[in-house]
Residue, then its C-alpha position, 0 to 999 in steps of 0.5 A: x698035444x695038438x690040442x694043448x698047444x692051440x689052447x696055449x695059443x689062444x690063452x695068449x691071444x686073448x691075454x694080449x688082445x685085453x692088454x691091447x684094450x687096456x692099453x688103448x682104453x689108456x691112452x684115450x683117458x689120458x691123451x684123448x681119443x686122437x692118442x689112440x693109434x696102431x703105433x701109440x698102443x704099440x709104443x704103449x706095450x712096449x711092441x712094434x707097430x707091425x706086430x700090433x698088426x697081427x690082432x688088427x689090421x688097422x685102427x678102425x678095426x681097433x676102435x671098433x673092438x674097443x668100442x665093443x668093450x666099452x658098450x658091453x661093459x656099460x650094457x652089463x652095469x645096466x643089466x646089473x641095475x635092472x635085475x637088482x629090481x626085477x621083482x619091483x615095478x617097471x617105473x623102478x626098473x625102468x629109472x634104475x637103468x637110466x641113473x646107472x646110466x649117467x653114472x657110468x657115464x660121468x664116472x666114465x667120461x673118455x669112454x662115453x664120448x669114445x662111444x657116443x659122441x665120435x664118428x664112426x668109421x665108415x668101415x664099421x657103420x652098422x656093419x652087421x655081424x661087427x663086434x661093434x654092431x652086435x655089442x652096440x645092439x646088446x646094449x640098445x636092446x636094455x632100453x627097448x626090451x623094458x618099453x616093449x614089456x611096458x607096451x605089452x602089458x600098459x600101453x602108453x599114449x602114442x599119436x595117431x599115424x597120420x599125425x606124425x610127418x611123412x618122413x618121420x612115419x616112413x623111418x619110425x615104420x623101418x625101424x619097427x620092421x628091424x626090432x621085428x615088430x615088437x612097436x609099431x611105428x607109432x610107439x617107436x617115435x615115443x620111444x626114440x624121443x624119450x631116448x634122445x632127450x636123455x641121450x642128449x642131456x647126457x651128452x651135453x653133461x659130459x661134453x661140459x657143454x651146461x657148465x656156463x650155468x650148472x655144477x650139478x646136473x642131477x636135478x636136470x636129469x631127474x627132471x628130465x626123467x621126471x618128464x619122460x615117466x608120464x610119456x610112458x604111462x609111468x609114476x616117477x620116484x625119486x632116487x632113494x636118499x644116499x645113505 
């Protein structure tokens, strides 16, 4: 009976905290990010404050859980679409994931901002064991899991240490010591600097910051992607005609 009554329990934890999620994933397409508060979501569910803070103790521990869902939502679109051409080359496998990711982001707009380009709480900054930190890992680990197989079995081109600057060589050597050495420090920059040119035109595609000029950024993005496959040893194909 004991058993039952715990079980009963956390059913109900669990039905309420996904409508907490949902709740505030609500408020934030509508009313932006600043709408998404401790009393707002409350007021949302039609509960007081205070027994909103019997799930979280304060609103960045709700962001943080929030943000987890958003990043494990994205990694699972990214995964779906990398393992829908697992048996094709790595070049297809590779551009698959990067399309599906400006898709869920221009389709997902509040919530790709939500994730990448708000501050992050100081309390929850790379706090290791988070949900945050560990969803936000899941979701790095789709990119870099592919460059790692590429380096493995094709090396690309990568500058000679020495060429690299100071501190660049010191950071990009960290940062290969934290994914376990799986790239050295070399690869890591090619990696990171393919990563933030499509990052950052993501960025700037969702934040609307291109629109004085552009409608459609597709081309720009495959052009960018365009310009990354040789970066990694890699031959661009174009996205499959829409049928």
């Amino acid at each position: 009976m004991a058993a039952r009554t715990t079980d009963r329990r956390d059913r109900l934890r669990r039905a309420t905290v996904a409508e907490i999620h949902s709740a505030a994933r609500t408020l934030l397409i509508t009313h932006g990010a600043a709408a998404v508060t401790i009393n707002a979501v409350a007021r949302e569910m039609g509960m007081s404050g205070p027994a909103l803070y019997h799930y979280y103790s304060s609103r960045d521990e709700l962001v943080g859980a929030v943000t987890a869902d958003f990043f494990r939502e994205l990694t699972a679109t990214l995964q779906a679409a990398r393992d829908a051409h697992a048996s094709s080359s790595p070049a297809r496998r590779l551009l698959a994931t990067s399309r599906a990711m400006r898709n869920w982001a221009i389709t997902h707009p509040a919530e790709f901002g939500w994730v990448f380009a708000s501050p992050i709480p100081a309390s929850q900054e790379r706090r290791p064991g988070s949900p945050r930190y560990l969803a936000g890992r899941d979701f790095e680990e789709v990119f870099l899991e592919q460059v790692v197989d590429l380096w493995e079995t094709a090396p690309f081109p990568v500058p000679r240490p020495e060429d690299l600057a100071p501190s660049l060589r010191a950071q990009a050597r960290d940062y290969a010591a934290e994914i376990g050495g799986r790239l050295p420090p070399e690869a890591v920059h090619v990696f990171l600097s393919c990563w933030i040119r499509l990052y950052g035109l993501l960025c700037m595609e969702v934040l609307k910051q291109l629109d004085f000029v552009y409608s459609d950024l597709e081309p720009v993005f495959e052009e960018c992607l365009r310009d990354i496959c040789p970066t990694l040893g890699l031959e661009y194909e174009p996205p499959a005609p829409a049928r």
